[in-house]
PATILUM-722537 format. One record per residue: y, x, z of N, C-alpha, C in turn. Coordinates in Angstrom, 1 decimal. Example, Ala and Ser with C-alpha at 12.3 -4.5 7.8 and 13.67 -1.06 7.14 Angstrom:
! PATILUM-722537
{{-5.7,13.2,7.8},{-4.5,12.3,7.8},{-3.3,13.2,7.8}},
{{-2.2,12.8,7.1},{-1.1,13.7,7.1},{0.0,12.9,7.9}},
END
This chain:
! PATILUM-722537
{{38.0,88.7,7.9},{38.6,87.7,8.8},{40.0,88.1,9.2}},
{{40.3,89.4,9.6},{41.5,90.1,10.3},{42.7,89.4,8.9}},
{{42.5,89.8,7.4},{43.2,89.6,6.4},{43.4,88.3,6.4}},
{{42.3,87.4,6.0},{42.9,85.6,6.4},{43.7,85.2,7.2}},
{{43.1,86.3,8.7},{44.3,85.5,9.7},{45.8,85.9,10.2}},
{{45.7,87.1,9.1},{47.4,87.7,9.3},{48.0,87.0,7.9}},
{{47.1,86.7,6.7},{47.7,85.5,5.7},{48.6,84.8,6.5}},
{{47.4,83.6,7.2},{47.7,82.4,7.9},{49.3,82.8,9.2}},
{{49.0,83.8,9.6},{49.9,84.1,10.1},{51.6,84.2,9.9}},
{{51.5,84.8,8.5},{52.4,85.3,7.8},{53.2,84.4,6.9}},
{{52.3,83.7,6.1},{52.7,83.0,5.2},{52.5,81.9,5.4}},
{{52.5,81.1,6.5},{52.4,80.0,6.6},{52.7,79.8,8.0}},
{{52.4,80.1,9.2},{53.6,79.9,10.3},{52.4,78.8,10.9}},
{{51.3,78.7,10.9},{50.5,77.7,11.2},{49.6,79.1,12.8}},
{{49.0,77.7,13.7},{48.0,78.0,14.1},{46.9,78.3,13.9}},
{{46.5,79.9,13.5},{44.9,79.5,13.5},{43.8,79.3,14.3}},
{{44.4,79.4,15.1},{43.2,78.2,16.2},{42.8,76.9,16.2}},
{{43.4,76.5,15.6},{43.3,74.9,15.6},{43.1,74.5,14.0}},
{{42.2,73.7,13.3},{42.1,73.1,12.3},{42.6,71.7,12.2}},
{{43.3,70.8,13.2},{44.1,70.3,13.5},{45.4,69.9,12.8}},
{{46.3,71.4,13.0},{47.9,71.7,12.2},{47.0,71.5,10.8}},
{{46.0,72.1,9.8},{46.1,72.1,9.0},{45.9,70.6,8.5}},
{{45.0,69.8,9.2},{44.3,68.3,8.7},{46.0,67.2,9.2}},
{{46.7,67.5,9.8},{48.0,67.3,10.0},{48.8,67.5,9.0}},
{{48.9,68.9,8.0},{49.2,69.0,6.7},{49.3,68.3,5.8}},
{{47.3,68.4,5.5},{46.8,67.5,4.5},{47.5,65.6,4.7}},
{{47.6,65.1,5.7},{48.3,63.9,6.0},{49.8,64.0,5.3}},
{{50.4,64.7,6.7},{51.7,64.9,5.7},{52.2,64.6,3.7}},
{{51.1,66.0,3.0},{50.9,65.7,1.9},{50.7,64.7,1.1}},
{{49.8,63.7,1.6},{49.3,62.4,1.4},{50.2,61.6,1.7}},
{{51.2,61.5,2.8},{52.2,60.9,2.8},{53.0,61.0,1.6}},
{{53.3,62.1,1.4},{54.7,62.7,0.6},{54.0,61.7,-1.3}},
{{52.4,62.1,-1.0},{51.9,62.4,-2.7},{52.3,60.5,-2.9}},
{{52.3,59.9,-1.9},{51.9,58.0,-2.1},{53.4,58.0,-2.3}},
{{54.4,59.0,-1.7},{55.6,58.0,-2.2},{56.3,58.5,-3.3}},
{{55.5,59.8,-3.7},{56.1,60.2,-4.9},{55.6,59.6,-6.4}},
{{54.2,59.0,-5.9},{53.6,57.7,-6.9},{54.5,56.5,-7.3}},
{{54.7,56.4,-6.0},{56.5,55.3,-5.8},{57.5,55.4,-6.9}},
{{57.6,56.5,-7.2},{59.1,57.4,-7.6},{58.2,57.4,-8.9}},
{{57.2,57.5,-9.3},{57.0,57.7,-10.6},{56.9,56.8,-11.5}},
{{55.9,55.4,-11.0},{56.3,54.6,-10.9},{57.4,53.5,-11.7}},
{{58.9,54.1,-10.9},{60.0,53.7,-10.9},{60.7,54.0,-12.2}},
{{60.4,55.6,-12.0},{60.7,55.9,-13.4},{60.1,55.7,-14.9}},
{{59.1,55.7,-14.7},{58.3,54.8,-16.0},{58.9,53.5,-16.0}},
{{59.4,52.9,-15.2},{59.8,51.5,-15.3},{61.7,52.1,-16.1}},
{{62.1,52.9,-15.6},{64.1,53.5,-15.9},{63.5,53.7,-17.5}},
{{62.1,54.5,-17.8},{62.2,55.4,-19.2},{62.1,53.6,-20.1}},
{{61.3,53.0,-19.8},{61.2,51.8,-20.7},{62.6,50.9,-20.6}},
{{63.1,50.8,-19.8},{64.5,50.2,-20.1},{65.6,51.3,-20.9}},
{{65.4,52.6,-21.2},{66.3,53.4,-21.6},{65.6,52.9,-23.0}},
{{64.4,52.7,-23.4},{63.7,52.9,-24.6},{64.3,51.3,-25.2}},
{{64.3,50.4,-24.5},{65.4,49.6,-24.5},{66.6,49.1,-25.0}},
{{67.2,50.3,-24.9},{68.6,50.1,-25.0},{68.9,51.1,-26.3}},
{{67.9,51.1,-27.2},{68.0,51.9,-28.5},{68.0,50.7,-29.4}},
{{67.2,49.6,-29.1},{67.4,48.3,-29.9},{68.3,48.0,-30.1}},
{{69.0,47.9,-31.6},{70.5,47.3,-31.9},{70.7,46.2,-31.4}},
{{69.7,45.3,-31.3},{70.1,43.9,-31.1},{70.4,43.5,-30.0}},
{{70.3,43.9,-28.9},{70.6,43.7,-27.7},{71.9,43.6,-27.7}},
{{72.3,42.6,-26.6},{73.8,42.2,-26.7},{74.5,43.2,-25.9}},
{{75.8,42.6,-25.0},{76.5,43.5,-24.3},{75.3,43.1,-23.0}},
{{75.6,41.3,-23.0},{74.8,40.8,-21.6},{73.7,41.8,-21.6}},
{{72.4,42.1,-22.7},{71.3,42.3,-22.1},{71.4,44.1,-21.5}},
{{72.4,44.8,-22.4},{72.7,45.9,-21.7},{72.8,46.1,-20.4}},
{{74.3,44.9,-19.6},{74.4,44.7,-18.6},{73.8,44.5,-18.0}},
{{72.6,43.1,-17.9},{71.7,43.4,-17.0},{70.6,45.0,-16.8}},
{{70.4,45.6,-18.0},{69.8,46.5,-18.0},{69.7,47.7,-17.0}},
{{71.8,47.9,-17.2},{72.5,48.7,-16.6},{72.5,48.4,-14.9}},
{{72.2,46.8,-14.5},{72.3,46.8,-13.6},{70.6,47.1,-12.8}},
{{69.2,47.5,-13.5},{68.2,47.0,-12.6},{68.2,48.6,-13.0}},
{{68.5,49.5,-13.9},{68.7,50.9,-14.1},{69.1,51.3,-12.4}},
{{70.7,50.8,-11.7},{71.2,50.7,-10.7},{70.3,50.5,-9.6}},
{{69.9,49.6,-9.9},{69.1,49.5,-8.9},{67.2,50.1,-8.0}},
{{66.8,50.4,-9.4},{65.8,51.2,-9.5},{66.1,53.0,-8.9}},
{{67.5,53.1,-9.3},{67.8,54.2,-8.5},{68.0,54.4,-7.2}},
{{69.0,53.5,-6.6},{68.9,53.1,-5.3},{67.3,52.8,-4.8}},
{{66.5,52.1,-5.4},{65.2,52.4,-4.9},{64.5,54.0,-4.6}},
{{64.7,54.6,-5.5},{64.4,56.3,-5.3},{65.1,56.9,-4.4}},
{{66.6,56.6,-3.8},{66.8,57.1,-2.9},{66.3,56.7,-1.4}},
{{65.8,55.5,-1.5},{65.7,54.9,-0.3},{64.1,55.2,-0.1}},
{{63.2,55.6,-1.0},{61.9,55.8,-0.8},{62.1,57.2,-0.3}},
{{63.0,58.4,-1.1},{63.3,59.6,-0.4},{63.6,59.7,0.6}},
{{64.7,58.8,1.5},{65.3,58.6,2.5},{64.1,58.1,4.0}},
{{63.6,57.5,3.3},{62.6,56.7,4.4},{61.0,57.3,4.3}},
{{60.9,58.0,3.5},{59.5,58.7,3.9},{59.6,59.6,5.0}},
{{58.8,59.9,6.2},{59.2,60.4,7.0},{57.8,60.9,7.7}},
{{57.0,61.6,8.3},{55.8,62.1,8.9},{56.1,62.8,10.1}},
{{55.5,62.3,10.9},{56.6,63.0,13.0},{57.7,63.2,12.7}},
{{58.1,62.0,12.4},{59.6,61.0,12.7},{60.4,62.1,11.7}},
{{59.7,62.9,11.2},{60.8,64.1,9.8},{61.0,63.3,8.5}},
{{62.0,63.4,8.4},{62.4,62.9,6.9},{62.1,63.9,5.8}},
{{60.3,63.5,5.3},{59.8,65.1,4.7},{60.7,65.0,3.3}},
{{61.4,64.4,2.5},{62.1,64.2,1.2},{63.4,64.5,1.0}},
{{63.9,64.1,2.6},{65.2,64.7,2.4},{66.1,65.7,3.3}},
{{65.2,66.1,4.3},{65.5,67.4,5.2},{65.0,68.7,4.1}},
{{65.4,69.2,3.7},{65.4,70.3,2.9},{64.8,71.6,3.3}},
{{65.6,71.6,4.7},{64.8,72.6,5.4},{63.3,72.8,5.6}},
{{63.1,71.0,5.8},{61.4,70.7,6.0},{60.9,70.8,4.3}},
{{61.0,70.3,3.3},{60.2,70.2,2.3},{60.4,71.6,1.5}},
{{61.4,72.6,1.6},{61.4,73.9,1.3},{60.3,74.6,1.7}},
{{60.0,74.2,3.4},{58.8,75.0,3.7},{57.6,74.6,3.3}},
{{57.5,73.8,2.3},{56.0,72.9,2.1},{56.1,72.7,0.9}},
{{56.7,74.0,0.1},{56.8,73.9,-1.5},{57.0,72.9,-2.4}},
{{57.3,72.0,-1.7},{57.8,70.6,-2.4},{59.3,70.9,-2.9}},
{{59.8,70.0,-4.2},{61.0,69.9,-4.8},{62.1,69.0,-4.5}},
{{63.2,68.7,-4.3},{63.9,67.9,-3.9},{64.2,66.7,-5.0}},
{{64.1,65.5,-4.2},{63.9,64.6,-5.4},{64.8,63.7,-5.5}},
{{66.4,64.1,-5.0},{67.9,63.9,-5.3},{68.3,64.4,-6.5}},
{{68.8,63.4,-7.1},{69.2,64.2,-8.4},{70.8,63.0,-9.1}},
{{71.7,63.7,-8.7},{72.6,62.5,-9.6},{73.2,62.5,-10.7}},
{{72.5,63.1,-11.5},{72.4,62.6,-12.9},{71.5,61.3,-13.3}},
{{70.7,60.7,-12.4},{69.7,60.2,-12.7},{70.2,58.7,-12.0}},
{{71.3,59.0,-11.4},{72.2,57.7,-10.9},{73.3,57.2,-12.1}},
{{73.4,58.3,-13.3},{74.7,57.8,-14.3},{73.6,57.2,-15.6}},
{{72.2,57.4,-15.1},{71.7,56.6,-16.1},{72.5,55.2,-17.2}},
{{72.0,55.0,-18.5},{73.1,53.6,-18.7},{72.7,53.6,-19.9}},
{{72.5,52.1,-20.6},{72.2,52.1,-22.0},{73.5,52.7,-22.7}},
{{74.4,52.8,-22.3},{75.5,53.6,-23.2},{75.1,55.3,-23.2}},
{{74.5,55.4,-22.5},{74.1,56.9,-23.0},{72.7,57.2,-23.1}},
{{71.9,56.3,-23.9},{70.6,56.1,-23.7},{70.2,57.6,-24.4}},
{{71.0,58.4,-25.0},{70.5,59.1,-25.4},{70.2,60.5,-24.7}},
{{71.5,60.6,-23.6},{71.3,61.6,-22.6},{70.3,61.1,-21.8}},
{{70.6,59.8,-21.4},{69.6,59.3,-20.5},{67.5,59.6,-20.3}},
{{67.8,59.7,-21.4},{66.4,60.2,-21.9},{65.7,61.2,-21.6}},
{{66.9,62.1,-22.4},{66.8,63.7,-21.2},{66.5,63.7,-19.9}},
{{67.4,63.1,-19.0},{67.7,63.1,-17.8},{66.4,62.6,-17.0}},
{{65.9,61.5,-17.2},{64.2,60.8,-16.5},{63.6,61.6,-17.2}},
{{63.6,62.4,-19.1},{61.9,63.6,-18.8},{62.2,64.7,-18.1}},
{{63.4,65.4,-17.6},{63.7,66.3,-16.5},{63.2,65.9,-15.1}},
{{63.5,64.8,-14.8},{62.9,64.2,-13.0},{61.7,64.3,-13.3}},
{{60.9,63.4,-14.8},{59.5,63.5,-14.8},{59.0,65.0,-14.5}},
{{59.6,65.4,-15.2},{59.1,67.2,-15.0},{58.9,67.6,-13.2}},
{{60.0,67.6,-12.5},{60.1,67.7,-11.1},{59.1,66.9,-10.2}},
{{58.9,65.8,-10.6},{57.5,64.9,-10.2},{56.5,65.7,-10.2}},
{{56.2,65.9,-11.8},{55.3,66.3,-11.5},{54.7,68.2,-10.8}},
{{55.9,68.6,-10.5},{56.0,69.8,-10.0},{55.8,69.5,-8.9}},
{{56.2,68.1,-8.7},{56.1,68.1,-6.9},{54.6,67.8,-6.5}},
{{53.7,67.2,-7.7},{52.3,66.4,-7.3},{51.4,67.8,-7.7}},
{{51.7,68.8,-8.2},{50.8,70.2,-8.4},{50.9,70.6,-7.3}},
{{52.5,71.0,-7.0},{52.6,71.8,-5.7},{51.4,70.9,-4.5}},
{{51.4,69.3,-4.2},{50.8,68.5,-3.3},{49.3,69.1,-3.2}},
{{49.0,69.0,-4.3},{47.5,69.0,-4.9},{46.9,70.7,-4.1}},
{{47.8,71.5,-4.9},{47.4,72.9,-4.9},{47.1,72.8,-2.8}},
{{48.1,72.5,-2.6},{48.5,72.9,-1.2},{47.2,71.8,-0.5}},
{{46.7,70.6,-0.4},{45.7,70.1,-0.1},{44.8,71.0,0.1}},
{{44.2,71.8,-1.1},{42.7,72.2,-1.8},{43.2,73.8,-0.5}},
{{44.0,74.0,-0.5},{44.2,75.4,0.3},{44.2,74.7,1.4}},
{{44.7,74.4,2.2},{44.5,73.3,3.3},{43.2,73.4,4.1}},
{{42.6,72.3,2.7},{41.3,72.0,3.2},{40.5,73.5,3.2}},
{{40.5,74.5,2.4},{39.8,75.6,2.3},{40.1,76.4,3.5}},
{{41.6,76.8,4.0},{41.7,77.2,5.8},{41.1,76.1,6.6}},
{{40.8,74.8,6.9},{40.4,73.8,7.6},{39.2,74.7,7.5}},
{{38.4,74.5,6.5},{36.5,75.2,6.6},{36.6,76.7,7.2}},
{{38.0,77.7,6.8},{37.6,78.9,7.3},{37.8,79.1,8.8}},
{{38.5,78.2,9.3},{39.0,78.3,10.6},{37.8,77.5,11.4}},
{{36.9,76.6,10.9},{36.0,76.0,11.3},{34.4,76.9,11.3}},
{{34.8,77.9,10.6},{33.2,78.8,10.3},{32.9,79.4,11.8}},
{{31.8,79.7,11.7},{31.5,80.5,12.9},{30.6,82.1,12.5}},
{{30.1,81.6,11.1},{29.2,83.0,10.7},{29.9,83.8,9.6}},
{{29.4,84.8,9.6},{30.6,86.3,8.7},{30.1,85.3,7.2}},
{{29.0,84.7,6.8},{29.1,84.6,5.6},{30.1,83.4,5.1}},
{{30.3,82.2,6.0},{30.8,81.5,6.1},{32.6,82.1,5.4}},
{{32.8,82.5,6.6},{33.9,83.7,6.3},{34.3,84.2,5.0}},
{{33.4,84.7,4.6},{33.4,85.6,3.7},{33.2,85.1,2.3}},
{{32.6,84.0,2.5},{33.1,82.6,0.9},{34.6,82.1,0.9}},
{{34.7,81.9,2.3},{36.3,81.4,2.1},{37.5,81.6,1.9}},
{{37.6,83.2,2.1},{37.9,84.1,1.9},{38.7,84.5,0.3}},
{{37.3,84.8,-0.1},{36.8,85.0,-1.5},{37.4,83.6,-2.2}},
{{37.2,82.7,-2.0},{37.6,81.5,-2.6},{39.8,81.6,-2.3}},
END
């Protein structure tokens, strides 16, 4: 027990008296995980218009509009970053806050010069975000399952109780 709760102490900056801060977490994370579904989303919608703009036949017009919902889809990602927020914190874009909660920052402006004229960097550039997505939805996940596992240890009352959770 003494080891768990100088963990909890140490590396995490949390109450162990209360199972509370942690199910407060778990929310948080659930907030963060729904809008990063948002953002993925979005980008599966950026990779199929880049996939797009490899078709010779496409005019200048159909580029342009391309280029323009490209534009716009990104401004979408900043504004889901911008406006996710859990006890009024901007968990996406205060840095200081999503640093402490092993999450990745999901600013990126390369991913704003998107364009069928460089569909070929472009490519690159969304399977890189994709990659950070999904670093961000492991990190979510992992940190839930730990979460919930201090929630049960801080909720035990008997040594064996303890002593699974522990171990787990």
């Amino acid at each position: 027990y003494e080891d768990a709760s100088n963990y909890i102490k140490n590396n995490t900056n949390k109450n162990l008296n209360s199972s509370s801060t942690w199910k407060d977490q778990i929310s948080m994370y659930e907030t963060v995980n729904g809008s990063i579904d948002d953002v993925i989303n979005i980008v599966e919608r950026q990779n199929e218009l880049i996939s797009k703009c490899s078709t010779s036949s496409l005019s200048s017009e159909d580029k342009s509009t391309i280029d323009k919902e490209l534009a716009a889809l990104y401004n979408e990602i900043e504004s889901i970053k911008n406006s996710t927020t859990f006890n009024s914190i901007n968990v996406l874009s205060d840095s200081s806050y999503y640093n402490d909660y092993l999450l990745y920052d999901l600013s990126d402006t390369n991913l704003k010069n998107i364009s069928c004229s460089t569909s070929s960097t472009s490519s690159k550039v969304i399977s890189d975000y994709q990659r950070k997505l999904t670093l961000n939805n492991i990190s979510i996940n992992a940190n839930i399952n730990k979460s919930n596992k201090l929630i049960n240890f801080i909720e035990c009352s008997s040594n064996s109780c303890a002593l699974d959770s522990v171990k787990d």
